[in-house]
Every structure is written in structure tokens, then in C-alpha cells.
C-alpha positions as CSV (number, residue, x, y, z in Angstrom):
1,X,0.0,0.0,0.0
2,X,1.0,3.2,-1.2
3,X,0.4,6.8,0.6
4,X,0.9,9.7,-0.9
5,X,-0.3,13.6,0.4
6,X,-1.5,15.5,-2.3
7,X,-3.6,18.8,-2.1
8,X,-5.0,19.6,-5.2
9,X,-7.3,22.7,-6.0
10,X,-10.9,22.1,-4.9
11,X,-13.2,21.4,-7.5
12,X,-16.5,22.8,-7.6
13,X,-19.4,22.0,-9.4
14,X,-22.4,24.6,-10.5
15,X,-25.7,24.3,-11.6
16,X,-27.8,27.0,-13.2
17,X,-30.3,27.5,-10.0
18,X,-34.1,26.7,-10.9
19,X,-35.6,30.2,-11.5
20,X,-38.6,31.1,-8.6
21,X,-42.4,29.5,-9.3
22,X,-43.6,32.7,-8.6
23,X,-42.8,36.3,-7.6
24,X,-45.0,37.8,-4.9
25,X,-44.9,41.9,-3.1
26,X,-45.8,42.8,0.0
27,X,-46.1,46.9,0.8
28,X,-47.9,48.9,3.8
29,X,-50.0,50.3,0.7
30,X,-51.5,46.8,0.0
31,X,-54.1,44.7,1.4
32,X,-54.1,40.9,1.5
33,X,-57.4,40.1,-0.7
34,X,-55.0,42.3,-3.4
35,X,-53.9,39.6,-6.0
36,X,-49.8,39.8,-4.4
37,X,-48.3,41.5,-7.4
38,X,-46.6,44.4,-7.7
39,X,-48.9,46.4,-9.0
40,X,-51.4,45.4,-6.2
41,X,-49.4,43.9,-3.2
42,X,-50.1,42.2,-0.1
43,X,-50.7,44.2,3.4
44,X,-48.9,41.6,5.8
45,X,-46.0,39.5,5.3
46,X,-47.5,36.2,7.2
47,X,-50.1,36.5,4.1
48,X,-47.5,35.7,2.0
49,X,-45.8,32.8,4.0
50,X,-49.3,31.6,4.0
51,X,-49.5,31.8,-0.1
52,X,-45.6,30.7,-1.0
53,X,-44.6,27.1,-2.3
54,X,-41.1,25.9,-2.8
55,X,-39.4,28.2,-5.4
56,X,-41.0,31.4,-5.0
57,X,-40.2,34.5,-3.7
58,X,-41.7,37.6,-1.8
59,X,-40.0,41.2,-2.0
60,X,-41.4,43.5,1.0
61,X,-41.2,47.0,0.7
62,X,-40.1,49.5,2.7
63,X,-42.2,50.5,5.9
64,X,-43.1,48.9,9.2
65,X,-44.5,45.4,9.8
66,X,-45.9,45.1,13.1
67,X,-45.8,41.1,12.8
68,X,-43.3,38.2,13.6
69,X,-44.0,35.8,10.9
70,X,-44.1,32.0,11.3
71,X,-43.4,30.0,8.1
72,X,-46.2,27.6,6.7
73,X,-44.9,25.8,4.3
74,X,-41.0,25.0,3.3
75,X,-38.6,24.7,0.4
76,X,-37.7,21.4,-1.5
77,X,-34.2,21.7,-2.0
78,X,-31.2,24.4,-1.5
79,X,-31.9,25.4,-4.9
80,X,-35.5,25.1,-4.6
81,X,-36.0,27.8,-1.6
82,X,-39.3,29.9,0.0
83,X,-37.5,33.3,-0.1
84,X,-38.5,36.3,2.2
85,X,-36.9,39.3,0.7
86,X,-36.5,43.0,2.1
87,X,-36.4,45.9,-0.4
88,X,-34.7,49.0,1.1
89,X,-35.6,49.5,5.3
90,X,-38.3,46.7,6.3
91,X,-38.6,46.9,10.0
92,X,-41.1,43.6,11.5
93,X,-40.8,42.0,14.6
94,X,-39.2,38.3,13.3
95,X,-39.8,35.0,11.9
96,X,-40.4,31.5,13.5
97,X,-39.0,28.9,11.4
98,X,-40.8,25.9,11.2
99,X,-39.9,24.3,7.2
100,X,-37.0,23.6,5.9
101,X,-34.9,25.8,2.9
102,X,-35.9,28.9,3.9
103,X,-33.9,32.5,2.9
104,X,-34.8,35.9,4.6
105,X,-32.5,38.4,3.6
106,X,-32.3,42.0,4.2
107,X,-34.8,42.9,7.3
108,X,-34.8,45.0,10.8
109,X,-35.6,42.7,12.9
110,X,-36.7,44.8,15.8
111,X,-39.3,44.8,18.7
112,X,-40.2,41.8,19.9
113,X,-41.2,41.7,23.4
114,X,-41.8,37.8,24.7
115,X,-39.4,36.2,27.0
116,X,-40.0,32.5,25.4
117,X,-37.6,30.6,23.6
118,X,-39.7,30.1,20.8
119,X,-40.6,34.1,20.5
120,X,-36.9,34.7,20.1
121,X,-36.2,37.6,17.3
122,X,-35.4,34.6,14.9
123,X,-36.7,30.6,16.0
124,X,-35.7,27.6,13.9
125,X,-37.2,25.1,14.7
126,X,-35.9,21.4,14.4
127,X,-37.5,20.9,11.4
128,X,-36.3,24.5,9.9
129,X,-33.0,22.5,8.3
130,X,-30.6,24.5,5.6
131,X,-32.2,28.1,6.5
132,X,-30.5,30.9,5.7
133,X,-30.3,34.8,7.5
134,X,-28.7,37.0,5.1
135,X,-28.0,40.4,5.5
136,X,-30.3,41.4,8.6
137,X,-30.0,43.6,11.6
138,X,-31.7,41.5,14.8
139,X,-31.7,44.5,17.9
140,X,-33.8,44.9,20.9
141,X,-36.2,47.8,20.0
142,X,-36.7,49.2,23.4
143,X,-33.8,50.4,25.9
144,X,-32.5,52.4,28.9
145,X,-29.3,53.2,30.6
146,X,-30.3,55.2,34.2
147,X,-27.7,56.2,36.3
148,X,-30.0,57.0,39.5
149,X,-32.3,53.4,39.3
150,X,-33.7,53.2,42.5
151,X,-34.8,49.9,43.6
152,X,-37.8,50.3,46.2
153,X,-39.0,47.0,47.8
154,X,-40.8,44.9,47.0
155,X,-41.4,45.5,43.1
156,X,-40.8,49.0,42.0
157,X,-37.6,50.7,40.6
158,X,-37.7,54.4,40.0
159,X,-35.8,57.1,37.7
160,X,-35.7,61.2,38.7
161,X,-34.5,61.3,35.1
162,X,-37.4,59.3,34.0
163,X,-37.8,58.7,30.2
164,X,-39.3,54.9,30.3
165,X,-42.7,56.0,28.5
166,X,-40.5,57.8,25.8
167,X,-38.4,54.7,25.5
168,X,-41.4,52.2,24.8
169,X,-42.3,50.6,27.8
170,X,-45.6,49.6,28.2
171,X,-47.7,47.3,30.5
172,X,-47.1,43.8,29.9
173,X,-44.1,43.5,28.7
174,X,-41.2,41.9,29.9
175,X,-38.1,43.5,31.2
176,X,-34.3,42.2,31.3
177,X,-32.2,44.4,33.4
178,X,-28.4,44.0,34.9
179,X,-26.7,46.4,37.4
180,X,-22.9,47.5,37.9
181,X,-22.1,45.7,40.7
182,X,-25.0,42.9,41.1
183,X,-28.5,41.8,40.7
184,X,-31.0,43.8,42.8
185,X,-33.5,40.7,43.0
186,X,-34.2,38.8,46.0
187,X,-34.7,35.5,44.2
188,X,-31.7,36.0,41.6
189,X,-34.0,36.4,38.7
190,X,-33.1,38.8,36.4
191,X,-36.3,39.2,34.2
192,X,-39.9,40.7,35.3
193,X,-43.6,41.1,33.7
194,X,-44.3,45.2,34.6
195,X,-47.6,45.7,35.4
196,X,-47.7,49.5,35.4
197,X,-45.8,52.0,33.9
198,X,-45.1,56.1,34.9
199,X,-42.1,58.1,33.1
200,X,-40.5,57.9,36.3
201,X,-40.9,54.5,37.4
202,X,-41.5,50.5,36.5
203,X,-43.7,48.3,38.7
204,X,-43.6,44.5,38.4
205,X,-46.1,41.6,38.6
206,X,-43.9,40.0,41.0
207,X,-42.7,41.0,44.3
208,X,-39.0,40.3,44.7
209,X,-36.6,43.3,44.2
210,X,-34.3,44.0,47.1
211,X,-33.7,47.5,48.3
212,X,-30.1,48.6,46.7
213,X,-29.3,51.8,44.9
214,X,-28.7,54.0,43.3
215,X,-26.6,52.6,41.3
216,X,-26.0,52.5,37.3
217,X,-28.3,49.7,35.4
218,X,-29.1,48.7,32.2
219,X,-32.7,47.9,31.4
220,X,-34.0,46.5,28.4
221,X,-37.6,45.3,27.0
222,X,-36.7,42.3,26.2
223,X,-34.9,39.2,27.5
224,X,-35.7,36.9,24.0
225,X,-32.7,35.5,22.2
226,X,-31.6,37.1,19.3
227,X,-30.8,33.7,17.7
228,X,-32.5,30.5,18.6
229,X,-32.2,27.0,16.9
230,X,-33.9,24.5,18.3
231,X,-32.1,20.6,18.8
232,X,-32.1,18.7,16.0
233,X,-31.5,21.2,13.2
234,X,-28.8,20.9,10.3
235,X,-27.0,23.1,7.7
236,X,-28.3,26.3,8.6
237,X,-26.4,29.7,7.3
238,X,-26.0,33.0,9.0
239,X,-24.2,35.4,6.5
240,X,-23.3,39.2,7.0
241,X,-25.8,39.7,9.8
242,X,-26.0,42.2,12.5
243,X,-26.6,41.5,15.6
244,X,-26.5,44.4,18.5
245,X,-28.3,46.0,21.8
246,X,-29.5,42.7,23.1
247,X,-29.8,41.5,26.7
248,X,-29.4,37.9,26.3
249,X,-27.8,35.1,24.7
250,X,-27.9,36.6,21.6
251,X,-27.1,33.4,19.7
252,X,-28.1,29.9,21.3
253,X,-27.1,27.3,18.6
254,X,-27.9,23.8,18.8
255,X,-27.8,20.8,16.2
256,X,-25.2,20.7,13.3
257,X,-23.0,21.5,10.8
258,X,-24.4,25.5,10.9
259,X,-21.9,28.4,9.2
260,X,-21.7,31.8,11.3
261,X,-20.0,33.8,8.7
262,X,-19.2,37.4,8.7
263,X,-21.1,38.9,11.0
264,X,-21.5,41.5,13.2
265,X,-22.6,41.7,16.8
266,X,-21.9,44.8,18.7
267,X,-22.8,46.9,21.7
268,X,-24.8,44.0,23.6
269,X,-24.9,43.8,27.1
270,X,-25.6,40.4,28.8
271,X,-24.1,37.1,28.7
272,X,-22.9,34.8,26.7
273,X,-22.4,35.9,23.1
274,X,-22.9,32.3,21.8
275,X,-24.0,29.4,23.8
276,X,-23.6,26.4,22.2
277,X,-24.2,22.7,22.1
278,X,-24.3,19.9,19.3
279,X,-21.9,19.1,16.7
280,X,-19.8,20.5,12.9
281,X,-20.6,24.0,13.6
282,X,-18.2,26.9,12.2
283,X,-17.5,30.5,13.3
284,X,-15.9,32.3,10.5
285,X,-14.8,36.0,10.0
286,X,-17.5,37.8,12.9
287,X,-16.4,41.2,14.2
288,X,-17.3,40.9,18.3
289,X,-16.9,44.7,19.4
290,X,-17.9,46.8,21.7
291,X,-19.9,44.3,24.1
292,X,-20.3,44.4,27.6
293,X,-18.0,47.0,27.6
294,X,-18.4,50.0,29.7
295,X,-20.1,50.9,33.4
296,X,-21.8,47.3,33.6
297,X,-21.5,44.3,34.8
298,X,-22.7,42.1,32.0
299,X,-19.6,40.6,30.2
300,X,-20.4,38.4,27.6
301,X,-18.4,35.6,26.7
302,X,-17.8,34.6,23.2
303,X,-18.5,31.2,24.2
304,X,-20.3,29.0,26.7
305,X,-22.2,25.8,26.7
306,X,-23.9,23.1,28.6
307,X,-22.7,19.8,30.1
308,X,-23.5,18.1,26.9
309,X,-21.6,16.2,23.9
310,X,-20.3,18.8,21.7
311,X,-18.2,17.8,18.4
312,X,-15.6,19.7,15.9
313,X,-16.5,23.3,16.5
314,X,-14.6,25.5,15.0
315,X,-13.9,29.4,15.6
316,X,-11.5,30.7,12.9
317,X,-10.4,34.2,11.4
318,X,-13.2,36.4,14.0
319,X,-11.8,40.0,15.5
320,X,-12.6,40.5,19.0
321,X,-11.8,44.0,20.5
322,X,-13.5,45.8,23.6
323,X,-14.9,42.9,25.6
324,X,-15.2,42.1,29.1
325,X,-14.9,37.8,28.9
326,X,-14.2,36.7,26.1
327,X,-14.1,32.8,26.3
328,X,-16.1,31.1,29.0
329,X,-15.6,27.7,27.7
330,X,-17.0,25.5,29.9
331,X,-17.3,21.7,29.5
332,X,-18.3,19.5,32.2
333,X,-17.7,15.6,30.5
334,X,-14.7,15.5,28.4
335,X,-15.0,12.4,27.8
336,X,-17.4,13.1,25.0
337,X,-16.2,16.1,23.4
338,X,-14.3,17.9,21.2
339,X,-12.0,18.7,19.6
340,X,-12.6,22.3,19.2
341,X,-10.3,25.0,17.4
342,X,-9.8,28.3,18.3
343,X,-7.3,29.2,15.2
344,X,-6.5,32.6,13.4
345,X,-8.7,34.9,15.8
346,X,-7.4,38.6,16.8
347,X,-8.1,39.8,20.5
348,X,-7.6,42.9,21.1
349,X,-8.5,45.0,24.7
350,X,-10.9,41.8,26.5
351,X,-10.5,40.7,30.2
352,X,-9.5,37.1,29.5
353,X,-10.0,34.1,27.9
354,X,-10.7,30.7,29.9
355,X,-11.0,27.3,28.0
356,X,-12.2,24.5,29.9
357,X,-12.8,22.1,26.9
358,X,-10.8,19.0,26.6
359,X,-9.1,18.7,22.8
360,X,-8.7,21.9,22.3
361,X,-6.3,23.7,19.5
362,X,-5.4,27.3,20.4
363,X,-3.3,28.4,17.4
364,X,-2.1,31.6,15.5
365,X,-4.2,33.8,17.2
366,X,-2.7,37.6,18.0
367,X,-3.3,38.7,21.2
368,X,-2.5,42.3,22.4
369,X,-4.0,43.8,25.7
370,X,-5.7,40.9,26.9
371,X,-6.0,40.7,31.0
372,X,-4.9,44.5,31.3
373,X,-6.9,46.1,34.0
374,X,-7.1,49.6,32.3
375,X,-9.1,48.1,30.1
376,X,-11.4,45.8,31.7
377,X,-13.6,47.6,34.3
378,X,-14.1,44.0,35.4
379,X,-11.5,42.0,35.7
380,X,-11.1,38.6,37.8
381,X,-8.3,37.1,36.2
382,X,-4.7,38.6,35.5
383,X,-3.7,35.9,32.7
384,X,-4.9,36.1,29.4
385,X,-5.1,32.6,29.0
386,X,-6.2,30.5,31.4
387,X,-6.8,26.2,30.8
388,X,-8.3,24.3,33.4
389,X,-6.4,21.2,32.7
390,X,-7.1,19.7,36.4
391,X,-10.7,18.9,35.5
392,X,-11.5,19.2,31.7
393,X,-9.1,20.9,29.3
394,X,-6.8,17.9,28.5
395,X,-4.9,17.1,25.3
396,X,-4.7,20.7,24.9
397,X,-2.4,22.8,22.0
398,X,-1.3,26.5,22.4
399,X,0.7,27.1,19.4
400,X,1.8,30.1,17.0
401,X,0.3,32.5,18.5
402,X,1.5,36.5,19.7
403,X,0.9,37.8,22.9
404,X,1.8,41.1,23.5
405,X,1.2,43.7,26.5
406,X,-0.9,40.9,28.0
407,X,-1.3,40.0,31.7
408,X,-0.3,41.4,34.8
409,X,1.8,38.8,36.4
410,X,4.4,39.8,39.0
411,X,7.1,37.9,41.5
412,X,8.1,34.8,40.7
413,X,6.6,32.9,38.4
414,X,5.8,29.1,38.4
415,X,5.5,26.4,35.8
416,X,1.8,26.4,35.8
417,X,1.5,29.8,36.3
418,X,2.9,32.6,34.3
419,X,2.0,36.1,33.3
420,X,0.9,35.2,29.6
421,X,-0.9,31.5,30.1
422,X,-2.4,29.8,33.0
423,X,-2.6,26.6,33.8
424,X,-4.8,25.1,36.2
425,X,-3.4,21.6,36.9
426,X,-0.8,19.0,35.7
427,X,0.7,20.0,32.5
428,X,1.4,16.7,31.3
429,X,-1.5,16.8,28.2
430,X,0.3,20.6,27.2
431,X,1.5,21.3,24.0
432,X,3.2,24.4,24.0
433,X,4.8,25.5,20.4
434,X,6.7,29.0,19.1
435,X,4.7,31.3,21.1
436,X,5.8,34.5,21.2
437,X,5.1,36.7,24.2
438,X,6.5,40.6,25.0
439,X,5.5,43.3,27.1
440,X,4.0,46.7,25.6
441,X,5.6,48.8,23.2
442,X,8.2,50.7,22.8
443,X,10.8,48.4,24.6
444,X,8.6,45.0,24.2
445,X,10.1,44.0,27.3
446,X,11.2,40.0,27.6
447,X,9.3,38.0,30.3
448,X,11.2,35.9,32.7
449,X,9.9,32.2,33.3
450,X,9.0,31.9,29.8
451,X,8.1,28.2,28.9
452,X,9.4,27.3,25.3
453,X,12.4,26.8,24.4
454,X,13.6,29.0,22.0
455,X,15.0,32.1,22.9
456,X,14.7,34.1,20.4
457,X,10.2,34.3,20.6
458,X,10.7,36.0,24.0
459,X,10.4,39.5,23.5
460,X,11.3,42.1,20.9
461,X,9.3,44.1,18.3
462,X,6.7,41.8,16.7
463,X,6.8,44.3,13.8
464,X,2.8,44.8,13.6
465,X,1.7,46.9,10.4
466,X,0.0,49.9,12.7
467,X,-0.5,48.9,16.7
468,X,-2.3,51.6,17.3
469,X,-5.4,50.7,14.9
470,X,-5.9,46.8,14.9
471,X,-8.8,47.4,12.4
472,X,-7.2,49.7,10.1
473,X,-8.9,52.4,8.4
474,X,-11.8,51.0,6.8
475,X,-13.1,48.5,10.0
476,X,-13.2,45.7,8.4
477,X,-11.4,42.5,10.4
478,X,-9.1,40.1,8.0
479,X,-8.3,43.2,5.3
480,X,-5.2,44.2,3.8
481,X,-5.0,47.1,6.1
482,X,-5.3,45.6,9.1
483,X,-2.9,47.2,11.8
484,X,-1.8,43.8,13.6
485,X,-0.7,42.0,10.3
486,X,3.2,41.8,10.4
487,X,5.8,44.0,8.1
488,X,7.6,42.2,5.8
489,X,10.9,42.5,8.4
490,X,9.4,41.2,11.3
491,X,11.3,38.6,13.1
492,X,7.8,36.5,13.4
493,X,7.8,35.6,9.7
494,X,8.2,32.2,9.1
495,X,9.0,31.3,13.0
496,X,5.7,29.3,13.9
497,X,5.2,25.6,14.3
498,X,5.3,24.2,10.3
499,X,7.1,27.1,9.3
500,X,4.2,29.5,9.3
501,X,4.0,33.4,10.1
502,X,3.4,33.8,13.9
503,X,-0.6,35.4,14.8
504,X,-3.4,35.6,12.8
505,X,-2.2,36.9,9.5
506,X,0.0,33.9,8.2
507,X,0.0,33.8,4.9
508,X,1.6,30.3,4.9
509,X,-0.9,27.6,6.2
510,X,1.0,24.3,7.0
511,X,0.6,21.0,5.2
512,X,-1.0,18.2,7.2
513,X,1.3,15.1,7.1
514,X,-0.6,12.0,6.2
515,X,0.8,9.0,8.2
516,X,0.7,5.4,7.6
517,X,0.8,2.5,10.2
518,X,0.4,-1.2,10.6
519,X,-2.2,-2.3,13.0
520,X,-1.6,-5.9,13.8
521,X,-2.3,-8.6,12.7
522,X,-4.7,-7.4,9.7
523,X,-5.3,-3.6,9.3
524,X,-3.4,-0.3,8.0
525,X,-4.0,2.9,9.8
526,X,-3.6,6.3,8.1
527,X,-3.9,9.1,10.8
528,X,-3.5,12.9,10.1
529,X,-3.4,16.0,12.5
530,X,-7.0,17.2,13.6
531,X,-6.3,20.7,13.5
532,X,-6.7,19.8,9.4
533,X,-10.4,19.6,9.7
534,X,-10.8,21.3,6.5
535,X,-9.2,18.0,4.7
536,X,-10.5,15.2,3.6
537,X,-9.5,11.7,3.2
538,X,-9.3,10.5,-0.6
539,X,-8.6,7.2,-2.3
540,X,-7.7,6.0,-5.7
541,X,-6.8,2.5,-7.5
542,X,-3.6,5.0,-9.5
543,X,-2.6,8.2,-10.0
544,X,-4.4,8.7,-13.1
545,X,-7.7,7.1,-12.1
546,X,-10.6,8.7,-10.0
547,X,-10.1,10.1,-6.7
548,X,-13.2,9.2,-4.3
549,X,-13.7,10.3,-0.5
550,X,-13.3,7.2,1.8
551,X,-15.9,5.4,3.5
552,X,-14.2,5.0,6.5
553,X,-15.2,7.5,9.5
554,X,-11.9,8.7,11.0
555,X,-12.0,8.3,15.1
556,X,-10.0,10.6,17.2
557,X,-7.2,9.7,18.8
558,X,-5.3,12.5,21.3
559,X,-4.5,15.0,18.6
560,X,-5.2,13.0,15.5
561,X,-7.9,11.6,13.1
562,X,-6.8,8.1,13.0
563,X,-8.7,6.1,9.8
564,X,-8.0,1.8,10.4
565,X,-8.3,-0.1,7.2
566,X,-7.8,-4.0,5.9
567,X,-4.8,-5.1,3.7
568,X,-6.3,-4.2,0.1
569,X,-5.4,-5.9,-2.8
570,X,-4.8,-4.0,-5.5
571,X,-2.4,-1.6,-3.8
572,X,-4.2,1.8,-2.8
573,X,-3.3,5.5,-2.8
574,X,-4.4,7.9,-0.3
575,X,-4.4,11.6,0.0
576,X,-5.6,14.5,1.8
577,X,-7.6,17.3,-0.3
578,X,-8.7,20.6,0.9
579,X,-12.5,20.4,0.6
580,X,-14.7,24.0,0.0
């Protein structure tokens, strides 16, 4: 038997799409026993999601939509969709997804006012497979900051500045509120039904505030998710969304194989940015900015999930700047999970990142500020990086990566505890590669007790583009002008683990090795590194003949995919290809 790594160019295949059944319009002009067209249009969006079969397509007008629509029928195929399209500003109150291969692209999602899981600002369902969210803003429609909240025993909180009837709150309604230094609720409940409203005050169905104030507070109107999918759904796609002013888990993923990509979630003030469970899902290219970040005590973390099995996640090229917590990884059974990859991210001004997930690849990530107190009102840890490898986060990989001006480490420093990483238990499962670490500019200051053994990733100017505007000019994460990409000069070029730039920005992935082994007394086993979870395995009778994915479902083994195979006769080649 024959192995052979090859990476060829992916191939990709493209059909002309099946043009729409039917084209519908909806328009605050219109009235729903109108005929749909665009001459005479509908009144309501739910009309059309009541009219719509697989292939067609409704564009809404510009205007408001008092309505959150639930889907009635679905799609046939990905080329075969129920599409919901906004034309210029549609503002409506959200969609419940219950078919699958559905699109809606371009709305305000704003407004909604339920505290159920299934009235969150956008609900798939599990039988909502392959939908798509496409270029919408999902906000909460009604807030307040007050710097003089009073809270007055036992269900009244009052303002001198006032302002709640201007800001939307009515009777009925549900409201979500945090404080700066802690929860004014006797029962620890954070969320309350009001049951009368003033311009100077809130009172609440419930009795259960405790006296405590005046202190700053953050109120909103709702406490809905801005994301929900239910267990049980697949393949759905989230593309060039914004997400911002929300008061809870703004997106709470479950099922598989989903693609967050290129989106936007900013100024949001609660916990837990996404809270995750299931399997295959990807975070790819999101800005995170500006959350949590302020007087308040809300500090949402990137991630979070329950004590359940979670498989293959992946968070790749995201910027995160100007957050509290950052990574709240918590899993409580590692003997189910992973692996998860935490690969070509930027963090830039956040408390601190804490990964308690077993299998987990942290790799050419650029970190600069992270764990600095100046810039973290709240701030409980004074590592960046912190691995709980006592209790969960084994087999774990920190590799590649730049820290720099991070921690606040002083005296002596011990193996498992130093002023750029953290390690909470043996270190035995550790994997530590060409990391470089240095204090702030100009000197970049060399740090004593530094892990890895070569001298030379120990301080120094990590020649970054522009430190003082990670962005760059235009905002945009992962573009050309980027400050924290590294001049041509700099001594991190070609230093990281497979000969690959140092951070973020390499511009020299590595190959995966493909490995062969015997497996007495009858099998082959071809085994591959796990952080190439963008390759696939391929096999092929020659060279020149067709090249066919492999039936065999690798396993993982420590760090590796491992794929166990019988003697073949004819011999067999194998390779790894990059897949779309």
C-alpha cells in the first residue's frame, strides 16, 4: 500500500439555479385580498408565507411590519427555496421557522417583546433544516441606561430622570435588566412582567426586588434570544448579519453543521455571546466589538455551553476587540467532546479568555492587551489565558500565537503559572509551540519564566503593520490594512510551528502530514493531524484514475484523526484534499 499527500485545487461544481415558481410583493399600501403583485401587493408578510410554495419569492417594501411571521410551508431543495426578501428598510418583529430551505435576507428585525424561547427575534425550529439569515439587523427595540435606578421593595424601581414612557415601555411587557455591581433581585432572577408603567418608574407583577441603589443599570424590553435553533436542526447559514443591543444570549445554537459567517454583533450587554451545544458547527470572520463594555456588569463571553456532547467546532479568522470575557468555555464531561479549534482569531482589549474544553487547538491567534486592568472595568483574572487542565481541558495545543502587553503577572513565576498563560493543573496533556510573548511597546520588554524553548520568541518588536489601529482604516477585520498583520521585516515571519507566520495573519498555512501505520495482525492505519479539519481523506486504484472520498469514518485519537483499514489488494493511494 501506497500513501501519498497531495492537495490539489478544490473542484467545484455549478448548476444553473431553478428560477422562482412565482414572484409575490408585500407593501404597507397593499391589502391581503389584493392579488400579491406588484402592482397590487399584499398588506402583511404572514399573508405571504401563507400563499408561497417551494421556489418562489416575496420582496417586502419599505415601511413597518408590526408582525413576527411563522413559516407555513417550506422549500424542496437548496436550490428550490421559500425566499423572504427586504427591499430598502423593512422593519417587522421576526420570523419562526418551522420548514425547511428557507432565505430571509435584508430585514430590521426589531421589537419583539416575549421572554419565550420560541418568540426569540429569529426561531428555527428542528424541522427548519438548511435556512438561511442574510444580511439582517436583529436589535432589541426598546432600551434604557439610568444612572439614578432606584430599587424600592418589594417590586418598584424608579428614575428622577425618567424617560421609560419615551423609550417604549408599556404594561405587559417583559423586562431584562443587569446592574454594575449585582442583581438587585431577592430570588436571583433577572427578568420581570411590569404591570404598570409612569415616566419615572417600572412596577412589576412579582414582588422580589431588594432594596439597593442608586446605582448605574441597564434595562431593556426584552430578554428573548436574538438567535435560537432548536435541537435537532442541520445546515443552517448565517451570512453578513447584525446583531447588536440585546440583553441575552444573543445566539443559542444547537444541532449541526451551521456556518456563522461574517457577521457583526456589537454593543450587547448580557451574557454569553454564543451558547452552544451539538456538533460541525463553524464561526468564520465575525467582528465581536464593543460588548459588555463599559459601566456594567454584563460581560459576555464569546462562548459557553452546557454539560452536553459537543463535536468539531470550530472558531476561525473572528476579531474581538473591547470585551469584558471573552471565552467562557466550559465543559463538564470530556470524555465526550471535542476537539474544538480556536485558530487565526485577533483579541484585542478583553479581560481574558478561559478554556475548559478537553481537545482543544489554540493556534495563530494575535493577542494584544488581553488581562490589562485599564481596560477591563471587570476584571477577575490577571492571565490572558487561562486552561483548566485539572478537571476538563486535556490534550490541549497553544501554538503560533503573539501575545503582546498581555497579563499582569508579578514575582516569581511558576510552571503552571505565568503572566501570559495559565494553567490550572498537571501540564502533562500541554502542548506548547513558538509562542511569542513581549511586554508593551516601545521596549517590548522580555518576560522571565518563559516556557518554550527558544530564545529568540521571547520579546522584541513583533513588527505589527500599525499597533495603534488593529482594524485599520476601513473596519473591516481580515483586510489588507489591518494594523496587527506583520511588516515584511518582522522577526515572526516564518517562526511558527510548520514554518508558518506567527498570529493571525499567516500567509503560509502548514501541510498536514498524512501518516501510515500497521495495525496488527490485519489492518493499516492512516492518521492525520485534527487541526486539518478542512481536509478530507481520498482514495484511488492510480494516480491517473478517480479520486473518491473514503468510506471510513476517521476516530479521534489524542490530537489525530486516526482512519483503520484492511490489507487491500490491488495496492491503494491515499491523499488529503482541501474540501470548500
Amino acid at each position: 500500500m501506497l500513501t501519498r499527500l497531495i492537495l490539489a485545487t478544490a473542484l467545484v461544481v455549478v448548476s444553473a439555479p431553478q428560477g422562482p415558481a412565482a414572484t409575490f410583493y408585500v407593501s404597507t399600501n397593499g391589502g391581503d385580498n389584493s392579488p400579491g403583485n406588484e402592482a397590487q401587493p399584499w398588506r402583511t408578510i404572514q399573508k405571504a408565507a401563507n400563499t408561497m410554495s417551494a421556489g418562489d419569492t416575496v420582496y417586502v417594501q419599505s415601511g413597518h411590519f408590526d408582525e413576527r411571521v411563522t413559516t407555513v410551508r417550506g422549500g424542496a431543495a437548496p436550490e428550490n427555496r421559500i425566499t423572504f426578501r427586504a427591499i430598502g428598510t423593512v422593519t417587522m418583529k421576526g420570523f419562526a421557522v418551522q420548514h425547511p430551505f428557507i432565505t430571509v435576507d435584508g430585514f430590521d428585525i426589531t421589537g419583539a417583546t416575549s421572554a419565550s424561547n420560541s418568540d426569540a427575534y429569529v426561531a428555527v425550529s428542528k424541522t427548519g433544516d438548511w435556512f438561511e439569515l442574510l444580511n439582517c439587523t436583529v436589535r432589541d427595540g426598546i432600551q434604557a441606561v439610568r444612572n439614578d435606578m432606584v430599587f424600592e421593595p418589594p417590586n418598584k424601581i424608579s428614575s428622577s430622570t425618567g424617560g421609560f414612557l419615551a423609550a417604549g415601555f408599556v404594561p405587559g411587557m417583559t423586562v431584562q435588566f443587569y446592574r454594575a455591581t449585582n442583581v438587585a433581585l431577592a430570588n436571583g432572577e433577572k427578568s420581570f412582567l411590569v404591570s404598570s408603567v409612569t415616566d419615572t418608574s417600572l412596577v412589576f407583577a412579582t414582588s422580589a426586588i431588594a432594596a439597593d441603589g442608586p446605582k448605574p443599570t441597564y434595562l431593556t424590553g426584552s430578554a428573548i434570544y436574538g438567535l435560537y435553533l432548536a435541537d435537532g436542526t442541520d445546515n443552517c447559514l448565517f451570512r453578513s448579519n447584525r446583531f447588536s443591543n440585546l440583553s441575552y444570549r444573543y445566539w443559542f445554537v444547537q444541532g449541526s453543521n451551521h456556518l456563522f459567517e461574517a457577521n457583526i454583533l456589537e454593543h450587547n450587554n448580557g451574557w454569553d455571546l454564543i451558547f452552544f451545544m451539538g456538533a460541525d458547527h463553524k464561526f468564520v470572520r465575525n467582528l465581536f466589538q464593543n460588548n459588555g463594555w463599559g459601566t456594567f456588569i454584563p460581560s459576555p463571553d464569546v462562548f459557553d455551553c452546557w454539560p452536553v456532547k459537543y463535536e468539531r467546532i470550530t472558531f476561525s479568522n473572528n476579531f474581538v476587540i473591547n470585551m469584558m470575557g471573552v471565552i467562557n468555555a466550559q465543559k463538564y464531561n470530556k470524555t465526550v467532546s471535542g476537539p474544538f479549534w480556536i485558530k487565526n482569531n485577533v483579541f484585542v482589549d478583553v479581560g481574558w479568555l478561559s478554556i475548559r474544553m478537553p481537545n482543544t487547538t489554540f493556534e495563530n491567534n494575535t493577542l494584544l492587551r488581553v488581562a490589562r486592568q485599564a481596560n477591563a472595568l471587570v476584571q477577575v483574572e490577571k492571565h490572558p489565558l487561562i486552561f483548566d487542565l485539572g478537571d476538563y481541558a486535556t490534550n490541549a495545543v497553544i501554538r503560533n500565537n503573539i501575545f503582546v502587553d498581555c497579563g499582569q503577572a508579578t514575582g516569581p513565576t511558576t510552571p503552571d503559572q505565568v503572566g501570559w498563560y495559565r494553567f490550572l493543573g498537571p501540564t502533562n496533556t500541554v502542548t506548547l509551540e513558538n509562542n511569542f510573548v513581549a511586554g508593551s511597546a516601545p521596549n517590548y520588554d522580555a518576560k522571565t519564566g518563559f516556557p518554550e524553548p527558544d530564545p529568540t520568541l521571547n520579546g522584541g518588536d513583533p513588527g505589527f503593520v500599525n499597533l495603534d489601529d488593529p482594524l485599520g482604516p476601513d473596519g473591516v477585520p481580515f483586510t489588507a490594512d489591518d494594523g496587527l498583520r506583520l511588516r515584511a521585516d518582522s522577526k515572526l515571519v516564518g517562526k511558527g510551528a510548520g514554518l508558518v507566520d506567527l498570529g493571525a495573519y499567516n500567509t503560509r498555512p502548514p501541510l498536514p502530514r498524512l501518516s501510515i501505520a500497521l495495525s496488527p495482525p490485519t489492518n493499516i492505519q492512516l492518521s492525520w493531524p485534527t487541526s486539518a479539519n478542512t481536509f478530507e481523506l481520498q482514495s484511488a486504484l492510480t494516480l491517473t484514475s478517480p479520486w473518491s472520498a473514503v468510506e471510513v469514518a476517521p476516530t479521534i485519537e489524542g490530537r489525530s484523526f486516526v482512519a483503520t483499514f484492511g490489507h487491500t489488494n490491488p495496492a491503494t493511494f491515499f491523499r488529503l484534499r482541501q474540501v470548500p
